[in-house]
C-alpha positions as CSV (number, residue, x, y, z in Angstrom):
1,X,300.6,246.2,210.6
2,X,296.6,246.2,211.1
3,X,294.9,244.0,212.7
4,X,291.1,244.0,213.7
5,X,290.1,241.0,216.4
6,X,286.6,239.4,216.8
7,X,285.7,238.5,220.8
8,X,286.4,235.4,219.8
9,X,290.7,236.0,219.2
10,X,289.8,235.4,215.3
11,X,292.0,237.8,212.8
12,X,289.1,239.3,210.8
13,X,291.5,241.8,209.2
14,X,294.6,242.3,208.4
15,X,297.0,245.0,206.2
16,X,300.6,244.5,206.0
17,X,301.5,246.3,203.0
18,X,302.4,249.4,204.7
19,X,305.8,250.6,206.1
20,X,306.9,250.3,210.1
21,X,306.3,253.6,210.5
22,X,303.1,254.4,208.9
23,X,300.9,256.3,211.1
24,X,297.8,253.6,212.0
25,X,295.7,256.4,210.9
26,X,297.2,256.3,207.4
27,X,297.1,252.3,207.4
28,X,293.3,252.6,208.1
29,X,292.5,255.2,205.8
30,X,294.0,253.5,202.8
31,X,292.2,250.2,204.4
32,X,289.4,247.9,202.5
33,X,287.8,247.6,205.9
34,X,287.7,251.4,206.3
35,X,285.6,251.5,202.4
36,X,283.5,248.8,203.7
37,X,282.2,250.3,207.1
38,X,281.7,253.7,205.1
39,X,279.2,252.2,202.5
40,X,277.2,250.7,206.2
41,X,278.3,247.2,205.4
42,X,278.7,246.4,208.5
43,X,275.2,248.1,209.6
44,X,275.5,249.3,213.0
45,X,279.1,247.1,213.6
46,X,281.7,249.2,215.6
47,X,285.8,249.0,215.6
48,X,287.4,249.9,218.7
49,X,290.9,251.8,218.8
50,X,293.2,253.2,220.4
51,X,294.3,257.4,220.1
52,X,296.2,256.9,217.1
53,X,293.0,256.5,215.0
54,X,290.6,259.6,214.6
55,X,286.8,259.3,215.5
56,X,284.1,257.7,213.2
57,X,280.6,256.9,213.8
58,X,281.3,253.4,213.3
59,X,285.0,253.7,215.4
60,X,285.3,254.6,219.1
61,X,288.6,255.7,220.6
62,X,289.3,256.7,224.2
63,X,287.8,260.1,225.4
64,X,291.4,262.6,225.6
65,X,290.7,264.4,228.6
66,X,287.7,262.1,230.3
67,X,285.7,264.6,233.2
68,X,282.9,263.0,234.5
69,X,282.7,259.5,236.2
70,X,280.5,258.9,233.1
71,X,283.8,260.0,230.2
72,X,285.9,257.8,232.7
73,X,283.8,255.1,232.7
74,X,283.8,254.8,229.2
75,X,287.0,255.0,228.6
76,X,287.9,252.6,230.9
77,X,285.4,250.1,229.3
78,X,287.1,250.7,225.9
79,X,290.0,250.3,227.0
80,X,288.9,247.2,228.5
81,X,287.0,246.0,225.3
82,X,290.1,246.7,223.1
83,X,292.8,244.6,225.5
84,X,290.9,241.1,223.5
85,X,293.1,242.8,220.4
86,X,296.2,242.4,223.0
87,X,295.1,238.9,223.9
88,X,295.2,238.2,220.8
89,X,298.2,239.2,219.9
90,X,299.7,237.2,223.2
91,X,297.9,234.0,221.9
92,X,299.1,234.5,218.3
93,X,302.8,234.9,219.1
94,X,303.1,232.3,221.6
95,X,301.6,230.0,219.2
96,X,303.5,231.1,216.3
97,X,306.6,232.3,218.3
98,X,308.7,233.8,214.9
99,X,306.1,236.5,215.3
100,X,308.1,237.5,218.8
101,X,311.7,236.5,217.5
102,X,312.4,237.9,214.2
103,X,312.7,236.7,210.8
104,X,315.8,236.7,209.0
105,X,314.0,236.8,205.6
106,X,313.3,240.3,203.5
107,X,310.8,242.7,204.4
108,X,308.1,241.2,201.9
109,X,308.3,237.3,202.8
110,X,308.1,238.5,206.5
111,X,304.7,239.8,205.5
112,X,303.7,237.0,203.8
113,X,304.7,234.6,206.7
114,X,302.5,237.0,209.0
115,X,299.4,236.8,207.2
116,X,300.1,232.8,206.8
117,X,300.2,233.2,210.2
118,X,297.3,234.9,210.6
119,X,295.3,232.4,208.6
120,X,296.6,229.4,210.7
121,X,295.7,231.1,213.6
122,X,292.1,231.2,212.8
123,X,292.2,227.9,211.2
124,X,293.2,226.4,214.6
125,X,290.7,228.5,216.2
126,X,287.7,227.7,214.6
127,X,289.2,223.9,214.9
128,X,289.2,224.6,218.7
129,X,292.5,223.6,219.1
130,X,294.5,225.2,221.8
131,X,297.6,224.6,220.0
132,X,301.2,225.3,222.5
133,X,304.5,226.1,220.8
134,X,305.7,222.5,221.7
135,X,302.8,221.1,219.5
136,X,303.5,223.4,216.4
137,X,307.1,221.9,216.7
138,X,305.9,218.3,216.3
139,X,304.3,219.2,213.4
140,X,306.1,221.1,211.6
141,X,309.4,219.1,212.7
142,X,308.1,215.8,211.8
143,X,308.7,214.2,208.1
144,X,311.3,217.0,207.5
145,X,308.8,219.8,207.2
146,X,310.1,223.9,207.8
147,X,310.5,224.5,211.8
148,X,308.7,228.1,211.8
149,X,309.9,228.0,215.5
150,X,313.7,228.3,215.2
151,X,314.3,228.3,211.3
152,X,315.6,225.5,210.9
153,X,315.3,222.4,208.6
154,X,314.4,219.2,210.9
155,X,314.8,216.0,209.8
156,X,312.2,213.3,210.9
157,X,314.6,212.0,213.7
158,X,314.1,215.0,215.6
159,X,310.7,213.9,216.2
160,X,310.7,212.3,220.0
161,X,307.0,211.5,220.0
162,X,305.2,208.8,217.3
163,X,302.4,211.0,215.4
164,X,298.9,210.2,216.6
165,X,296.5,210.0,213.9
166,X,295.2,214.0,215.2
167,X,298.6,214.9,214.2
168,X,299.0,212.9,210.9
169,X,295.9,215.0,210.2
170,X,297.3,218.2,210.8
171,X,300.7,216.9,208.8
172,X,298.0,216.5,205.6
173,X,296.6,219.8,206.3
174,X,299.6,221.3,206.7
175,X,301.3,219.7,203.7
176,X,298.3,222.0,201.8
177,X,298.9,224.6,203.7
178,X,302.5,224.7,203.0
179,X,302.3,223.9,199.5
180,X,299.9,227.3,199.2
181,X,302.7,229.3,201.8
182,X,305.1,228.1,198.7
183,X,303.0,229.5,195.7
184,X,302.5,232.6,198.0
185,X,306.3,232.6,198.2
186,X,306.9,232.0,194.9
187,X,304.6,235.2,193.5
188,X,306.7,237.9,196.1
């Protein structure tokens, strides 16, 4: 899996077509972001990475053997820079916490339930909603929808708390977003 972060914890790529083990450099080479920053799409945009990725002019990976205060330095602010990809990965699976347990689905649906994921993730984001684990529950759990959290089917009883009309709003947007998650589904 591939992902590329904004400062802002939004998922501005992602590639999950590729095996567990594939080599990151491989999983970037074969990438549509990779075509795009070598055409100068992105003008003078930079991708930080870690050492498993090779060095481009448009992608900065730490220094091997750093010398000088001035190599240490920047490594240490890469390294530093890059750790908003880790945050964001902290953010994304405690929101989202199947992404830290397992799936007990096949190898292709746990893709597509990634990127679904993925897109929720920056639809709550650029919502500004800090959304908890506790909160997804509600609203997934109430009117019998799919409980991502422990994969189960809920009924509407399980709901302790009476939807507020924020979360009857997120029930509608996720009824939408769960009918699409079903034609998405549907086409693996």
């Amino acid at each position: 899996m591939q992902v590329i972060s904004d400062t802002k914890l939004c998922i501005q790529d992602i590639v999950g077509r590729w095996p567990r083990r594939s080599h990151d450099q491989t999983i970037f080479d074969n990438s549509r972001i990779k075509a795009r920053f070598e055409v100068n799409e992105f003008g003078n945009g930079l991708l930080l990475g870690d050492r498993g990725y090779g060095i481009k002019p448009y992608l900065i990976t730490p220094l091997l053997n750093p010398v000088t205060d001035a190599e240490q330095l920047l490594n240490e602010s890469q390294i530093r820079s890059r750790n908003v990809v880790e945050r964001l990965f902290s953010v994304w699976k405690r929101r989202f916490p199947i992404l830290s347990f397992g799936m007990r689905v096949s190898l292709e649906r746990s893709k597509a339930i990634i990127v679904a994921t993925a897109v929720l993730h920056n639809l709550a984001i650029s919502e500004g909603e800090d959304v908890h684990p506790e909160q997804i529950k509600v609203i997934l759990m109430a009117k019998g929808l799919y409980d991502i959290t422990s994969g189960y089917e809920k009924e509407p009883a399980d709901v302790a708390l009476k939807p507020s009309w924020k979360l009857k709003a997120q029930l509608r947007e996720w009824r939408t977003v769960q009918k699409y998650l079903r034609e998405v589904m549907a086409s693996i």
